[in-house]
N, C-alpha and C positions, 0 to 999 in steps of 0.2 A: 693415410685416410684419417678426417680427425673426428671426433666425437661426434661432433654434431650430425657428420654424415654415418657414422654407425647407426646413431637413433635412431634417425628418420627410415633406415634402411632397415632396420628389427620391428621400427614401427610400421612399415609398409610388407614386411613379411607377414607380419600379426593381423594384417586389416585395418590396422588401427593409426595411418598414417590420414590425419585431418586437416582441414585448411584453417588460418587462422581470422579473427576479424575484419573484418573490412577498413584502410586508413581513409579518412574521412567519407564523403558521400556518394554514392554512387547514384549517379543517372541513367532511366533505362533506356537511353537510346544518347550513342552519342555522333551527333552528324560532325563529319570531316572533312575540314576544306578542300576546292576542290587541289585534287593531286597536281603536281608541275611537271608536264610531260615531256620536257623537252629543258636542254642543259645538259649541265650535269658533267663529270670526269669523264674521259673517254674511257671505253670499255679496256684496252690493250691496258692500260693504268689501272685499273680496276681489279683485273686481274693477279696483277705484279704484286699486289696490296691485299689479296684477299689470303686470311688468316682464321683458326682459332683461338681465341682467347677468354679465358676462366677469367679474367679482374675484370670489373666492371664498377663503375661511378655508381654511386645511388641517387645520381640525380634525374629527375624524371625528362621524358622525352618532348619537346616541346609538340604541341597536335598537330601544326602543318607538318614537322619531319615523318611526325608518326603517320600521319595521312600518308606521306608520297614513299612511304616504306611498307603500309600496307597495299598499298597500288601497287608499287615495285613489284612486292612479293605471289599478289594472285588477284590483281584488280583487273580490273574490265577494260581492255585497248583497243575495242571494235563494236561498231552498231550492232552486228549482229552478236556480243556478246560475250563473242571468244577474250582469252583470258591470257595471263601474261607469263603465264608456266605452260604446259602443256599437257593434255589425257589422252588415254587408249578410248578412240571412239567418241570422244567431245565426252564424256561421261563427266566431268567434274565434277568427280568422286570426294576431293579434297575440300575440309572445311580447317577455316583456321580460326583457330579461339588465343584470344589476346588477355590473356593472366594479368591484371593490372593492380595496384596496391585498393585501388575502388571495388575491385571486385573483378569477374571471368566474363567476357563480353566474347561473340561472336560477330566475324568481321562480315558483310552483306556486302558485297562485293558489288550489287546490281544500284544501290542504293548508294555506297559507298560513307556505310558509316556501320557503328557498333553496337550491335543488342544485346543488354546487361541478358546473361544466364543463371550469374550467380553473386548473390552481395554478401561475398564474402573472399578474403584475401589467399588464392590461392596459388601463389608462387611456391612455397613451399612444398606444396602436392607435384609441383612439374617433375622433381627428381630428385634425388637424392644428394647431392652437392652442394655445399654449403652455402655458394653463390646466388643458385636461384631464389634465395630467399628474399635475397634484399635487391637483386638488381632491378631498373624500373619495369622491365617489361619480361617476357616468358611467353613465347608460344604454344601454342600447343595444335598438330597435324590431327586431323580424325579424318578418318576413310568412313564415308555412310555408303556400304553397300546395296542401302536402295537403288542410289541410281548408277548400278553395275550389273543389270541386269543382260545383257548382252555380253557379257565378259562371262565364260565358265566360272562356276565356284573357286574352284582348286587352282585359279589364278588370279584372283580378287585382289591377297593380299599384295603379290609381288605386282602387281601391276597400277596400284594404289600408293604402295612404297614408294616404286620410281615417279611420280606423279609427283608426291611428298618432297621428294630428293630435287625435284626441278621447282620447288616452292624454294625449299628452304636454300638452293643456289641460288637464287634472285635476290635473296635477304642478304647471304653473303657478301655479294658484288654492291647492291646497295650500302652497306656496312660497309665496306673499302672504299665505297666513294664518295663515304658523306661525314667519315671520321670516327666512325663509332665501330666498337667491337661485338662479336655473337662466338657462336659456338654451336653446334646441333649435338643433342643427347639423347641415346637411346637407351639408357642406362636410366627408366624409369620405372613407376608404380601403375601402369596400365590402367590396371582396376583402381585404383583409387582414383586417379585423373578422368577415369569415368565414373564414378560414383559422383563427384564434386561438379560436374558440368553436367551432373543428371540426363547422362544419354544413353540411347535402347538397345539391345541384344547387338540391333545390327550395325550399329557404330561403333569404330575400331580405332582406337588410339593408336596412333603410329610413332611419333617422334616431337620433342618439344627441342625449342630453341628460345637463347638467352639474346636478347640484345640491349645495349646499352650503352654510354660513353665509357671510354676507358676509363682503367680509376688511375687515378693521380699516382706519378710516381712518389 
């Protein structure tokens, strides 16, 4: 474990884990081409190929990739709506906020494009691993139990999680078929990933993941 993630990890005990400035400008709204729905590696390949990996390039994600990767991941595949992961009871409970060097954007899935939340560079805050600091991009899973009202309490979070779980599988399988590597982390600073995207009682931080180009050998 090397220093950098000690800190951050004493720092995130303390409270006192904070996100850093923003690398250049952030715009509050970023519209995303439209996604490419068809192509692509066949799935059986996809799989053969789907991996963890900690190294990651710091070079940023071009916008059409990152567009058909947040499609990939929980975009809109039907008129009426439905989504490209899966929920208990259509509840799409799952919100995915996209950590970028500009600042913390939420993805609008209906719109399909990104609404700055915060201008300020919060990779750092995703976890504790020295990685997500610099890599281009860092997800981040939030369960808003508003719209879980029909689900018992005392199954909210497990049923929010695997929702989460079939998000952040779509990203995987897209990462194995478009060259790029991720990782899912659950080894984060909860409260702080919610202090920094300024969200309420009832919004639940669940799991953030890394994506990015391999780094160079």
């Amino acid at each position: 474990m090397s220093s950098t993630t000690l800190t951050k990890f004493a720092l995130g005990m303390m409270g006192r884990l904070r996100p850093r400035p923003a690398i250049g400008d952030a715009t509050a709204t970023i519209a995303l081409p439209a996604p490419e729905a068809r192509g692509g590696m066949p799935l059986m390949e996809a799989f053969a190929l789907r991996r963890s990996s900690r190294e990651f390039a710091h070079e940023a994600l071009p916008l059409p990739l990152l567009s058909n990767l947040l499609w990939a991941a929980y975009g809109r595949n039907r008129p009426d709506g439905g989504r490209t992961a899966p929920s208990a009871l259509d509840a799409q409970e799952i919100d995915v906020y996209a950590a970028l060097p500009t600042g913390a954007y939420l993805y609008d899935a209906g719109e399909h494009a990104l609404r700055l939340v915060a201008q300020s560079d919060l990779r750092r805050v995703t976890g504790y691993q020295d990685f997500v600091d610099e890599a281009p991009l860092d997800l981040v899973y939030v369960a808003d139990h508003r719209r879980m009202a029909m689900v018992p309490v005392a199954q909210r979070e497990s049923f929010a999680s695997v929702a989460a779980g079939a998000v952040a599988q779509n990203v995987y399988l897209f990462a194995a078929g478009n060259g790029l590597a991720t990782v899912l982390r659950a080894w984060i600073g909860r409260d702080a990933i919610a202090d920094a995207l300024g969200l309420a009682h009832d919004q639940q931080v669940l799991l953030s993941q890394t994506v990015g180009y391999p780094a160079k050998a």
